[in-house]
SEMAR-499860 format. One record per residue (C-alpha): residue number from 1; residue in three letters; chain; x, y, z. Coordinates in Angstrom, 1 decimal. Layout:
! residues N
> NUM:ALA:A:X:Y:Z
...
***
This chain:
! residues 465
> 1:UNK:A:32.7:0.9:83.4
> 2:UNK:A:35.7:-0.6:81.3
> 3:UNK:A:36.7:1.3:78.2
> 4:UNK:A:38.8:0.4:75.7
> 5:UNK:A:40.0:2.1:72.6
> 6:UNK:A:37.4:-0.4:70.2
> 7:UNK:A:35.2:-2.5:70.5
> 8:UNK:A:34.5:-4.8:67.8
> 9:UNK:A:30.8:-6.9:67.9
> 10:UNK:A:30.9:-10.1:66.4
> 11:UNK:A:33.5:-12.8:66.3
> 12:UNK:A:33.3:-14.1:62.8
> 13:UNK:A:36.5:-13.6:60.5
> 14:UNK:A:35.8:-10.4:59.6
> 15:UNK:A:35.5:-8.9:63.2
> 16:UNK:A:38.6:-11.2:64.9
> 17:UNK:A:40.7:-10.0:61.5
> 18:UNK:A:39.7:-6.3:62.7
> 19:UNK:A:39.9:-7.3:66.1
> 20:UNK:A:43.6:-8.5:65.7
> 21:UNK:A:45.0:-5.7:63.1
> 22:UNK:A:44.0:-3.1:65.7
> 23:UNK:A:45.9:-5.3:68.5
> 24:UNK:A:48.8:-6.1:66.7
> 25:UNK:A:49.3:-2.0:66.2
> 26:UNK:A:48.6:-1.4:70.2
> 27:UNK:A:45.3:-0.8:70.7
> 28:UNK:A:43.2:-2.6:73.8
> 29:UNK:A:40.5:-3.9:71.9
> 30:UNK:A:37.5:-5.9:73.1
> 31:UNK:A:35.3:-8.6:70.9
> 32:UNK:A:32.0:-9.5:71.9
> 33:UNK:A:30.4:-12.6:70.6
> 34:UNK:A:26.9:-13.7:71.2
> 35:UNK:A:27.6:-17.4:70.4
> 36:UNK:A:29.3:-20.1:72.4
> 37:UNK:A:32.9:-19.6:70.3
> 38:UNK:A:33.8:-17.7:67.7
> 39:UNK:A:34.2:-18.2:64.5
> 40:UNK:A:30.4:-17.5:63.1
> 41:UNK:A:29.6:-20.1:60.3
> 42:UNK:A:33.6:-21.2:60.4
> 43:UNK:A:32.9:-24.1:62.4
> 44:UNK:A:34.1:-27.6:62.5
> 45:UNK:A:33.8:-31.0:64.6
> 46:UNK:A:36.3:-34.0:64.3
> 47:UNK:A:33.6:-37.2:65.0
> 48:UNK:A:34.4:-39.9:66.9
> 49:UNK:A:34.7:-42.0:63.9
> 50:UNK:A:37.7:-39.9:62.6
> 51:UNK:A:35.7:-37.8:59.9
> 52:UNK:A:36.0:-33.9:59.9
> 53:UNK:A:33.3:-31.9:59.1
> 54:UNK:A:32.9:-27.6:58.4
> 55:UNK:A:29.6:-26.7:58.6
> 56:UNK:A:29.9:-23.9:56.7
> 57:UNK:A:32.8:-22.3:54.7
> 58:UNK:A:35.1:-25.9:53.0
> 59:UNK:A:37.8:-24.0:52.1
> 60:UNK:A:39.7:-20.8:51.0
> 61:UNK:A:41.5:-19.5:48.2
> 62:UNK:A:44.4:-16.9:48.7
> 63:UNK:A:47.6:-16.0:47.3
> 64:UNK:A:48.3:-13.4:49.4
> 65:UNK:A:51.8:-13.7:51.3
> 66:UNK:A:49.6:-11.3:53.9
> 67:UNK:A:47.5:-14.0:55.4
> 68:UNK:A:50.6:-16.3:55.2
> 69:UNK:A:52.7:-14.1:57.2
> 70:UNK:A:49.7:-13.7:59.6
> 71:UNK:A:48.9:-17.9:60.0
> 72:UNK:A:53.0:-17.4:60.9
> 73:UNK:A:52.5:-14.7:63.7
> 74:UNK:A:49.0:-16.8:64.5
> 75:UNK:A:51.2:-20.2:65.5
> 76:UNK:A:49.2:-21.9:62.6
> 77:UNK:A:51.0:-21.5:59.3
> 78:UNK:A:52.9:-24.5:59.9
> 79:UNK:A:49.4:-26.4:60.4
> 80:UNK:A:47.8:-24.9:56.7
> 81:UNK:A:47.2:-27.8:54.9
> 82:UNK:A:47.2:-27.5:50.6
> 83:UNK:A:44.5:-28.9:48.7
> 84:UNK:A:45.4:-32.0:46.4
> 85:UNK:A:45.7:-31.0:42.5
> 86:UNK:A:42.6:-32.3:42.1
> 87:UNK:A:40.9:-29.5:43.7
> 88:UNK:A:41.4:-27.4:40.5
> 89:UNK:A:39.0:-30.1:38.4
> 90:UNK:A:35.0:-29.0:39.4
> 91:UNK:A:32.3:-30.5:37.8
> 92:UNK:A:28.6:-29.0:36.7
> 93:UNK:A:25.6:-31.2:36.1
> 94:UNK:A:25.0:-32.2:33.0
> 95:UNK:A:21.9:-34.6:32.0
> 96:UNK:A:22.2:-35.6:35.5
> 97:UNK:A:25.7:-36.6:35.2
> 98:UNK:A:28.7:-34.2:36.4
> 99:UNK:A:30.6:-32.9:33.6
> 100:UNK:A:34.5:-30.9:33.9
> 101:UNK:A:34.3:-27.5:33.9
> 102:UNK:A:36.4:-25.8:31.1
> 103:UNK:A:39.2:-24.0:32.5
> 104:UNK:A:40.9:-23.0:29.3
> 105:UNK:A:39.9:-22.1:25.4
> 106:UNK:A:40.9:-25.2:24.1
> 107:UNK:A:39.3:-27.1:26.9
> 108:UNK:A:35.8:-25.2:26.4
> 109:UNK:A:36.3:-26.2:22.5
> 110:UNK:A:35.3:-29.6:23.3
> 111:UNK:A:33.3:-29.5:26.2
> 112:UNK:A:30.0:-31.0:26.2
> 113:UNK:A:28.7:-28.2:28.3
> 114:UNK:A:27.7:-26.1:25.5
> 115:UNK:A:26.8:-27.1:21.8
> 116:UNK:A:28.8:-25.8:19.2
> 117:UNK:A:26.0:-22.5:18.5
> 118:UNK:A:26.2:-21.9:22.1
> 119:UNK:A:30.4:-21.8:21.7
> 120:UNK:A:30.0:-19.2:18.6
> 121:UNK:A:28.1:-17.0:19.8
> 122:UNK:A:30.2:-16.5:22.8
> 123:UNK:A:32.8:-15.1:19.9
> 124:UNK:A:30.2:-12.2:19.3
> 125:UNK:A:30.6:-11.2:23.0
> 126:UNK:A:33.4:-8.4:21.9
> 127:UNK:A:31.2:-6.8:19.2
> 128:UNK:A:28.0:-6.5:21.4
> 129:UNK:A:27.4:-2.7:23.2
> 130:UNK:A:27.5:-2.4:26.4
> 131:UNK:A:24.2:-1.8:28.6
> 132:UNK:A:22.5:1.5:29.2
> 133:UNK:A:20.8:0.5:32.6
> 134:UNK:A:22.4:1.3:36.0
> 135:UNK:A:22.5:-2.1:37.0
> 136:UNK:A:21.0:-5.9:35.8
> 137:UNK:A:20.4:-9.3:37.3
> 138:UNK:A:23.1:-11.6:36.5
> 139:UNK:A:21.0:-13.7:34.5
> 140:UNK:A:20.3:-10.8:32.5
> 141:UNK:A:23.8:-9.5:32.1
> 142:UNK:A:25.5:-13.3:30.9
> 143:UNK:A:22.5:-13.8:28.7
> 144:UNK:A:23.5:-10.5:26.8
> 145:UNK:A:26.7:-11.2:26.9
> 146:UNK:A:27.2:-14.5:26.3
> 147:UNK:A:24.1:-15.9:25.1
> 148:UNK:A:21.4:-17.9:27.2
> 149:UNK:A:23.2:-21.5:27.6
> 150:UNK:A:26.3:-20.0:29.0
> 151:UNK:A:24.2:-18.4:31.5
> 152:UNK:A:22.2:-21.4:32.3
> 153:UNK:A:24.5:-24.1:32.2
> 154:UNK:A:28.0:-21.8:33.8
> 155:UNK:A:26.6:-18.8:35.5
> 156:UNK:A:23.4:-20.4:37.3
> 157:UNK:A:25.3:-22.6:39.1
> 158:UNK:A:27.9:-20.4:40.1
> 159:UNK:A:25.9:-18.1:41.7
> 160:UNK:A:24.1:-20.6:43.8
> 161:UNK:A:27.1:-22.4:44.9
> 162:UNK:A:28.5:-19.1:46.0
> 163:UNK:A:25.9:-16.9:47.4
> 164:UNK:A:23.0:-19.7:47.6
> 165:UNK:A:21.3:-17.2:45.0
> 166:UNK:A:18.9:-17.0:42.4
> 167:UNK:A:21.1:-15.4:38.9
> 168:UNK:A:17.8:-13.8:38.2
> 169:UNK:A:17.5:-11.8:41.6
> 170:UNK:A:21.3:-11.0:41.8
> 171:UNK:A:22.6:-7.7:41.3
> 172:UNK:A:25.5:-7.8:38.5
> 173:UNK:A:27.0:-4.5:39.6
> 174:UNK:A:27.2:-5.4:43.5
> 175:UNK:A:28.1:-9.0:42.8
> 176:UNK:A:30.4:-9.0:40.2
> 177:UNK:A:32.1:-5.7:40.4
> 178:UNK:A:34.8:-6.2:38.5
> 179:UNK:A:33.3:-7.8:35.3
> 180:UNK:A:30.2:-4.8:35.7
> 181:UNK:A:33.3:-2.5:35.6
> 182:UNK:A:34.9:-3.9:32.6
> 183:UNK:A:31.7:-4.2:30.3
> 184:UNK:A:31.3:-0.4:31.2
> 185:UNK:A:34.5:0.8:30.8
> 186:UNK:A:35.5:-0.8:27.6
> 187:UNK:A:32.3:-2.0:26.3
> 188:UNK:A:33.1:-5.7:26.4
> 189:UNK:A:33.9:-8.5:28.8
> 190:UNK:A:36.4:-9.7:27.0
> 191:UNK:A:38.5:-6.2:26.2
> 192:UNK:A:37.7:-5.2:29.3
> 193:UNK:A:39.2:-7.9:31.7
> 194:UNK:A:42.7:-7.9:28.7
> 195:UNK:A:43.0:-4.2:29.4
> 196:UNK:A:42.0:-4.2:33.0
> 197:UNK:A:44.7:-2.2:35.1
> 198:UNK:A:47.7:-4.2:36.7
> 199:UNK:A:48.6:-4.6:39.9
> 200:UNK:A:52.2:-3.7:41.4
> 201:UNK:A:54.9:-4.7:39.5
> 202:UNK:A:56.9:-7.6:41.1
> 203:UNK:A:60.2:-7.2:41.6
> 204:UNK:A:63.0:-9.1:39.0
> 205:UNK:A:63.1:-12.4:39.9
> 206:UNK:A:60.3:-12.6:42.3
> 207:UNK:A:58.1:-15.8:41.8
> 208:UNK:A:54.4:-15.1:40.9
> 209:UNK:A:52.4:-15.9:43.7
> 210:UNK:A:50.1:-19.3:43.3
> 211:UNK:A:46.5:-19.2:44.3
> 212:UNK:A:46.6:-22.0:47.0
> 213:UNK:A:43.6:-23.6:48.1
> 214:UNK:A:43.7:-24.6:51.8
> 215:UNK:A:42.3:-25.3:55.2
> 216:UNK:A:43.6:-27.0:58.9
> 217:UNK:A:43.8:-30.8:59.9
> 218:UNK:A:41.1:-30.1:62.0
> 219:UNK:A:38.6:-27.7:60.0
> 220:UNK:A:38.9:-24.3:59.0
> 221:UNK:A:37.6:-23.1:62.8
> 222:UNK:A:41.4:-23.1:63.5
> 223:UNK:A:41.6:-20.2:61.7
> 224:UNK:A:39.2:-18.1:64.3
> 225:UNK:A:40.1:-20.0:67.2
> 226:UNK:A:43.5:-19.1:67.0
> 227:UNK:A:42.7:-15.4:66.6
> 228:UNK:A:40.9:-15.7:69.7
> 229:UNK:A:44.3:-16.9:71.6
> 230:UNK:A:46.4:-14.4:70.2
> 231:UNK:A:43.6:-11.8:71.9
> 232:UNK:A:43.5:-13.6:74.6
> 233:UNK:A:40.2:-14.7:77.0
> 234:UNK:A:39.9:-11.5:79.0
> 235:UNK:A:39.6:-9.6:75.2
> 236:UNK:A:37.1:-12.3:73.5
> 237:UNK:A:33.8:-12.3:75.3
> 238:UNK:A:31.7:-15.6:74.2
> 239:UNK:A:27.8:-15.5:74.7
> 240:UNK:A:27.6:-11.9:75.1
> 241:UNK:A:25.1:-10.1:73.1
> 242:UNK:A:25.3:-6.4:72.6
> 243:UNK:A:21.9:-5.3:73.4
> 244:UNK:A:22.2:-1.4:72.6
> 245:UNK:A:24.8:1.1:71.5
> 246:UNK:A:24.7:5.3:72.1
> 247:UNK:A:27.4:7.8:71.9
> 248:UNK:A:28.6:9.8:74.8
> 249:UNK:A:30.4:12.4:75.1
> 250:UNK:A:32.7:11.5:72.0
> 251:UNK:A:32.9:8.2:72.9
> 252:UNK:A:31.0:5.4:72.0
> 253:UNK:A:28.7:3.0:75.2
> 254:UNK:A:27.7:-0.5:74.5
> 255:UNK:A:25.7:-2.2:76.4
> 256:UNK:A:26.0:-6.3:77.0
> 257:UNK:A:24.4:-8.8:78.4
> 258:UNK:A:26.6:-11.7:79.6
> 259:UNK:A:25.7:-14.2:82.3
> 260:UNK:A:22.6:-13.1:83.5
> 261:UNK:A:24.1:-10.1:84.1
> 262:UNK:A:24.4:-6.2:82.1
> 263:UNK:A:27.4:-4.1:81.7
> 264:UNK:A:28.1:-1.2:79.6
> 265:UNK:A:31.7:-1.1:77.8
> 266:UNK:A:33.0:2.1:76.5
> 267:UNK:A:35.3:3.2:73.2
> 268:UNK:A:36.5:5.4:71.0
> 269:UNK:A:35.7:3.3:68.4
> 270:UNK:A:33.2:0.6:67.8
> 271:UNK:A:33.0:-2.0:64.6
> 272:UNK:A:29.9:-3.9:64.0
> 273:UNK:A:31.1:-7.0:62.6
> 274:UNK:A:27.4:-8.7:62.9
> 275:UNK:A:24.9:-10.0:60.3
> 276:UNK:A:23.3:-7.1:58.8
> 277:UNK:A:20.0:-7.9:60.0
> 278:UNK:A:21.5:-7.4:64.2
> 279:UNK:A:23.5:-4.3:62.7
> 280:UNK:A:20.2:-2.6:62.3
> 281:UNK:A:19.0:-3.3:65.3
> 282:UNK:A:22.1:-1.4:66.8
> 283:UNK:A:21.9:1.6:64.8
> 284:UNK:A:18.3:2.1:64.6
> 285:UNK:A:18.8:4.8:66.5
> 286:UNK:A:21.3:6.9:65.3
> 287:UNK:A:20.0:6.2:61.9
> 288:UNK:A:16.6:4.9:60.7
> 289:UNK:A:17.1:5.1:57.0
> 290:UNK:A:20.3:2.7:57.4
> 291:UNK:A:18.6:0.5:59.4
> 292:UNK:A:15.8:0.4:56.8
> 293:UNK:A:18.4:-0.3:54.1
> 294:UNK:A:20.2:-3.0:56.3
> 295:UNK:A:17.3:-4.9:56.3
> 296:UNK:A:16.5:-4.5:53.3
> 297:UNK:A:19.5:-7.2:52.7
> 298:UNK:A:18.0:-10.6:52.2
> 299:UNK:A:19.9:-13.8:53.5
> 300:UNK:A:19.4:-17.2:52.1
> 301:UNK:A:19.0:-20.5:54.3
> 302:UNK:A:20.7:-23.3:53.7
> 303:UNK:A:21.2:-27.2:55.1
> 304:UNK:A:24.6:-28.5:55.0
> 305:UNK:A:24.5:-32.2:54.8
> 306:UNK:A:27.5:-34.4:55.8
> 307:UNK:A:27.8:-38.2:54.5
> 308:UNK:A:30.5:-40.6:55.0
> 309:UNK:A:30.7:-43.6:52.7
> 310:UNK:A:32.6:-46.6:52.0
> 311:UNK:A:34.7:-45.7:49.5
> 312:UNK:A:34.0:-48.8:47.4
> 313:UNK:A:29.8:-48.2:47.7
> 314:UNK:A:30.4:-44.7:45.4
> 315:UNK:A:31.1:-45.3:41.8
> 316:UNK:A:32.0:-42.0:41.1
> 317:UNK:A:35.7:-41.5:41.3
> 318:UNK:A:35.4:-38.1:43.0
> 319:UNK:A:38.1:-36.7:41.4
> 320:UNK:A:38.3:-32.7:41.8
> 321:UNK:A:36.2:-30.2:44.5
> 322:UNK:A:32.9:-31.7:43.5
> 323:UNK:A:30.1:-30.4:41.4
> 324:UNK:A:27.5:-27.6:41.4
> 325:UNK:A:23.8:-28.3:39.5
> 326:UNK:A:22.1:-25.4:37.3
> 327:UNK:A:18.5:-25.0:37.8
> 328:UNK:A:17.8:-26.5:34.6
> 329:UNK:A:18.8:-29.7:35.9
> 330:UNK:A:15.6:-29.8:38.5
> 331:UNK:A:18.3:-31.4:41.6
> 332:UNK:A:16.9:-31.1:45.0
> 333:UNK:A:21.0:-30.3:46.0
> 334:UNK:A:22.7:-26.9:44.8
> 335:UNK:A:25.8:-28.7:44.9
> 336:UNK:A:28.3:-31.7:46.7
> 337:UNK:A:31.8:-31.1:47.6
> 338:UNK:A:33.9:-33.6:47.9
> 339:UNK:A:36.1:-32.8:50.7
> 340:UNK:A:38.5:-35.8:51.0
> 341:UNK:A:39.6:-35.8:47.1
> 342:UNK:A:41.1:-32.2:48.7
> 343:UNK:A:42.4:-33.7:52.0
> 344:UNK:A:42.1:-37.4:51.7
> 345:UNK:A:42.6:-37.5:56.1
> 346:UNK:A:38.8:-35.8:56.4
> 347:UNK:A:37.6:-39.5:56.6
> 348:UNK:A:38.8:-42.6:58.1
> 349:UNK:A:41.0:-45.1:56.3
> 350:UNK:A:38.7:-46.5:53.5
> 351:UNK:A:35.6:-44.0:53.6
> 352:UNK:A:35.0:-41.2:51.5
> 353:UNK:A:33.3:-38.1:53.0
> 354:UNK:A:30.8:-35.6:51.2
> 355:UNK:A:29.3:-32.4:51.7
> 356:UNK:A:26.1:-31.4:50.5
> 357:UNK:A:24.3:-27.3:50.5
> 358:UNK:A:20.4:-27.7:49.9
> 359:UNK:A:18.5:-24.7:50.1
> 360:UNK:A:19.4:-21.3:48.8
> 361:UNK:A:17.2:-18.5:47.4
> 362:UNK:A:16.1:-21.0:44.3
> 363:UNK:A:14.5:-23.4:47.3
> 364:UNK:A:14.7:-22.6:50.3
> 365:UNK:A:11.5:-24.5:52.0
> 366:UNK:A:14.1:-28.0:51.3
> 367:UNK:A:16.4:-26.0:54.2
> 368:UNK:A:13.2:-26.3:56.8
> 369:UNK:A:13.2:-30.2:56.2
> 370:UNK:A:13.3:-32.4:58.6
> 371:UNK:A:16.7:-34.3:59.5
> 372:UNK:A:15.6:-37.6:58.3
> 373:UNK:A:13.9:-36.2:55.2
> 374:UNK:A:17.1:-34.1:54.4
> 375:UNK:A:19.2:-37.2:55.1
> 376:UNK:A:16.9:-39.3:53.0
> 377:UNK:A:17.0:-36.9:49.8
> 378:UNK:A:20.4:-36.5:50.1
> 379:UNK:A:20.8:-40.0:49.5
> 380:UNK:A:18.8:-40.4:46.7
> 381:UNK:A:20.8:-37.5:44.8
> 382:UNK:A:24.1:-39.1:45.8
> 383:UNK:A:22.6:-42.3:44.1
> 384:UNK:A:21.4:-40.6:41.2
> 385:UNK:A:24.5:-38.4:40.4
> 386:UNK:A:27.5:-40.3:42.1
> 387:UNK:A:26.3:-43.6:42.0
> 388:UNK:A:26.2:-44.3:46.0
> 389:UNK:A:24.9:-47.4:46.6
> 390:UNK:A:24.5:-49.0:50.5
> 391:UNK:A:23.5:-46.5:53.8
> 392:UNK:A:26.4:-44.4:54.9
> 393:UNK:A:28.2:-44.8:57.7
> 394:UNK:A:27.9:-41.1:58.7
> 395:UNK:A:25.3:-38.3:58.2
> 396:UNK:A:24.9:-35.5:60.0
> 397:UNK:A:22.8:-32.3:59.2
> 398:UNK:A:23.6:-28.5:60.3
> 399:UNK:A:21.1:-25.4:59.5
> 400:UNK:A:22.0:-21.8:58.9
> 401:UNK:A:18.3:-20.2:59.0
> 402:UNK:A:20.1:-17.2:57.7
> 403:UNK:A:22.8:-18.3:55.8
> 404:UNK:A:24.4:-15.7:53.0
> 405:UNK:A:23.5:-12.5:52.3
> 406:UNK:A:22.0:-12.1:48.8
> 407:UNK:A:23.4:-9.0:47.0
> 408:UNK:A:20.0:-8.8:45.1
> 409:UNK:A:19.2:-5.3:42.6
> 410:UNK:A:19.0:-2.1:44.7
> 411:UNK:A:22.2:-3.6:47.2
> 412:UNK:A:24.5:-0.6:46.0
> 413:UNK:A:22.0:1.8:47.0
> 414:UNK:A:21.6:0.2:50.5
> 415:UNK:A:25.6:-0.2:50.7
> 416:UNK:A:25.6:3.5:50.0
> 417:UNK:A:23.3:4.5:52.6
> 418:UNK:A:25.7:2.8:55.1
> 419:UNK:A:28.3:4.7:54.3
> 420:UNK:A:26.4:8.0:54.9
> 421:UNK:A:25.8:6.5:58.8
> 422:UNK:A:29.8:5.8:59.0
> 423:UNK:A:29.9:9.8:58.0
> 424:UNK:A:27.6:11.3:60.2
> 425:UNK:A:28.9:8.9:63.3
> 426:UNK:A:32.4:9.4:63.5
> 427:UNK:A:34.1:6.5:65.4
> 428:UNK:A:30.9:4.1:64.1
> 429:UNK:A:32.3:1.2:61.3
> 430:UNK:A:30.0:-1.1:59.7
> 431:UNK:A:32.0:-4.8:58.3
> 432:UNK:A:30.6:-7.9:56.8
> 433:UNK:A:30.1:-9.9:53.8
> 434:UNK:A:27.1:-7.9:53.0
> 435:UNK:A:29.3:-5.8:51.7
> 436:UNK:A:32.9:-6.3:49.5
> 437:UNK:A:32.1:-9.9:49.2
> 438:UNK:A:31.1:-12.8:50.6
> 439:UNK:A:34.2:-15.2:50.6
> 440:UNK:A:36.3:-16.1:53.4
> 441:UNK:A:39.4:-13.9:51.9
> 442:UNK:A:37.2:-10.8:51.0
> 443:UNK:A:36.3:-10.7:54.5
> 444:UNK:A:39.6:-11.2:55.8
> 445:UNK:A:40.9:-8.6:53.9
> 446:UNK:A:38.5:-5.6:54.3
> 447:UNK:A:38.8:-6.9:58.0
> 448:UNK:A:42.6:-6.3:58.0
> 449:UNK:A:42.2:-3.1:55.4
> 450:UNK:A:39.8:-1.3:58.4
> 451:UNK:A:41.6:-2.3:61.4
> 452:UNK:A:44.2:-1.2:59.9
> 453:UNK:A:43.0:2.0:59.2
> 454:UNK:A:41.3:2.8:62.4
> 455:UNK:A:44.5:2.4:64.2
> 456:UNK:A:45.8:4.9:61.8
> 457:UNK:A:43.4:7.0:62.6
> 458:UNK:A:43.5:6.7:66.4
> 459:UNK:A:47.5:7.0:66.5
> 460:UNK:A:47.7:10.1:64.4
> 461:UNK:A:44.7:11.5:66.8
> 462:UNK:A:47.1:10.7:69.8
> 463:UNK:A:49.8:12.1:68.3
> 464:UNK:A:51.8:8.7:68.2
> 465:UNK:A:54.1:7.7:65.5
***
């Protein structure tokens, strides 16, 4: 039996971030994967034709000199690639035409978003109490807040664009933490963000760090693949599935399956880094209740469509990250990035490429669609929306049947009642974006935060320094 001081099951970004803070602090760690490579949904492809496609995260946002200073101990910093300005202009639907999100007071003045009684009685927001219930649906909480266009026309489609969610199912207090945290602790959104506490002073004369949007020439699946070098092939094991997990005599015994054949792997420590819904089949056992309440966590499904164009068959000057459609708008697509107005080498030399998420909570029977049929009304909304004109040179579809986790009312309760298993099973940690966020650089950071800390843990236990 090989044993190793943790174990970490599942190779997405939060796992290989765990996976590597724990090995860069001295601890023989082990991953096991049950797909082909890691990454999870970070994957990309480079076509023959030249265009580069991620099928599931685009991009990511950070400003933390952290995951910069990792990229440099990674080999890849000198390979992160900045999004073009124009990735800070994003579009919603309007009347079936995409309309410039307002990013600043005087900008939402004139917008054409929101008619001028939809502007005022934004103003009231400060002079509104705040809400006497435990928890509301997003929907629910904006409307208050805000009033019912703002929610409709800024919030709906935020929420679908991130989480492939329905605003009216979504829990405010586990989605939006901080904005739940402000309205409660200072009675408004407004006051409460202007008085929210600060971070760490910087020092005199140190620069303000800039949020950067970025990714690699050849897709974000870099980012994972180069974790996986830095652990190196006889600590990554690809298409091994971790079939059942038991403590023993304070340790912790895994058992794999991994070409044709089982093994058992033991630990001090053990992270389950998998979706929630193969994290209760692994603690059944040892806790029913947390099992219950890990699937309890609804995912969404989603179809990622890639088209290529030629860049003179779209009318629309795709000009910024692309656009996101509220429900109001009736689009069979939540939304279509535009990934080459961000890194104009994503296509080949006179194509544009875009990519396309249809699905979600709001309709997910469009994600069980046919390739053809998802190509086909695809199409039609680029026609509709972008002006597209002609067949494109490209398309290619990719499904996630289990896409995002939805953070729907009652998800604090089951977060808690993960927690509780973590405290009765020493040595047992639970990670993933169904909980502390589903971006990229929430799940790189609570990956770093608990690696960190179990090797904390273990060196203080050893006596090591």
């Amino acid at each position: 039996m090989q044993s190793y001081d943790a174990v970490v099951v599942g190779g997405g970004i939060s796992g290989l971030s765990a996976a590597y803070a724990l090995r860069r602090r001295g601890l023989n760690v082990l991953v096991v994967e049950a797909g082909h490579a890691v990454g999870g949904t970070m994957r990309s492809e480079v076509t023959p034709d030249g265009f580069v496609l991620d099928f599931g995260p685009n991009t990511v946002a950070s400003k933390d000199p952290a995951l910069w200073q990792e990229f440099a101990a990674l080999g890849i910093e000198g390979e992160r690639m900045a999004a073009d300005r124009r990735g800070g202009r994003r579009f919603i639907l309007l009347n079936g035409k995409p309309a410039l999100i307002p990013t600043s007071p005087p900008q939402l003045l004139t917008s054409p978003l929101l008619t001028t009684a939809a502007k005022l009685r934004m103003l009231a927001e400060p002079l509104l109490p705040r809400a006497a219930a435990a928890d509301e649906s997003v929907a629910a909480f904006f409307a208050r807040r805000l009033g019912r266009a703002p929610a409709e026309r800024l919030v709906d489609p935020f929420v679908s664009g991130v989480y492939g969610g329905d605003p009216h199912a979504t829990s405010m207090r586990a989605a939006f933490p901080t904005l739940w945290a402000a309205e409660q602790r200072a009675g408004s959104l407004l006051v409460g963000m202007l008085t929210a506490p600060r971070g760490p002073r910087r020092a005199k004369g140190e620069p303000r760090p800039r949020n950067v949007l970025f990714s690699f020439p050849e897709g974000l699946a870099a980012w994972p693949r180069a974790y996986a070098r830095a652990l190196g092939s006889e600590h990554v094991w690809t298409d091994a599935k971790a079939t059942r997990l038991r403590p023993a005599d304070g340790a912790w015994q895994l058992t794999v399956e991994r070409g044709g054949r089982t093994s058992t792997v033991e630990a001090d420590t053990v992270v389950l880094a998998t979706p929630a819904y193969v994290t209760a089949g692994l603690v059944e056992r040892l806790d029913a209740a947390a099992a219950a309440a890990l699937r309890g966590i609804p995912y969404a499904p989603m179809a990622v469509v890639h088209l290529g164009y030629d860049r003179a068959n779209v009318a629309h000057p795709l000009d910024g990250f692309g656009l996101l459609c509220p429900a109001v708008e009736r689009r069979k697509v939540l939304g279509i990035l535009w990934p080459t107005s961000l890194f104009p080498e994503r296509a080949p030399e006179g194509a544009v490429l875009t990519t396309s998420f249809v699905g979600g909570s709001r309709m997910a029977a469009l994600a069980a669609l046919g390739d053809e049929a998802l190509i086909a009304l695809t199409r039609a909304e680029h026609e509709a929306i972008l002006g597209a004109s002609g067949a494109p040179r490209m398309a290619r579809v990719t499904r996630w049947g289990q896409a995002i986790p939805q953070y729907v009312a009652g998800h604090s309760g089951r977060v808690a009642a993960l927690g509780g298993l973590e405290a009765r099973w020493p040595g047992l940690h639970l990670l993933g974006n169904y909980r502390g966020g589903v971006s990229v650089a929430a799940c790189w950071r609570s990956g770093v935060a608990l690696g960190e800390r179990i090797a904390a843990q273990q060196h203080v236990a050893r006596g090591v320094v």
